[in-house]
C-alpha positions, 0 to 999 in steps of 0.5 A: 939410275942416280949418280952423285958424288957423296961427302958428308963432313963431321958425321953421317947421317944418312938411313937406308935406301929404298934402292939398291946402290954401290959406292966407289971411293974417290978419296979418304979413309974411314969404316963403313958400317953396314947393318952388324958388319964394319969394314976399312975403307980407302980410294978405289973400294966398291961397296954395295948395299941392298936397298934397306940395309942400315949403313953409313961411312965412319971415322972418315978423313977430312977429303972423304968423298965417294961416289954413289950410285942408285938403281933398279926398282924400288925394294931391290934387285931380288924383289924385281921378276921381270928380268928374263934371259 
């Protein structure tokens, strides 16, 4: 696992990711877009995004900052059939 705090200014330019990853809004508001859906966001949200989903954070305040958290095998969690109960 991988853990930063994530705070683009003016734009973001992030791409997909090869791992799945959450991320927990510290502060600001904004619209995270992923693939076709946009949604509000605000401090406290959680948002998930499976690994090589297109996304990024838009129209975000200036305090705008989140955690993000990376994890799991390359591909995401579904392509992973090692996990036995």
């Amino acid at each position: 696992m991988k853990v930063g705090i994530y705070g683009p200014r003016g734009h973001d330019p992030q791409g997909p990711h090869i791992r799945d990853e959450i991320y927990v809004i510290i502060s600001g508001t904004g619209t995270f877009v992923k693939n076709d859906e946009r949604r509000p966001f605000q401090p406290l949200d959680l948002l998930f995004v499976e690994a090589g989903a297109t996304h990024r954070f838009e129209d975000f305040t200036e305090d705008f900052a989140t955690w993000v958290l990376f994890w799991g095998p390359k591909g995401g969690e579904m392509l992973s059939t090692s996990f036995k109960n």
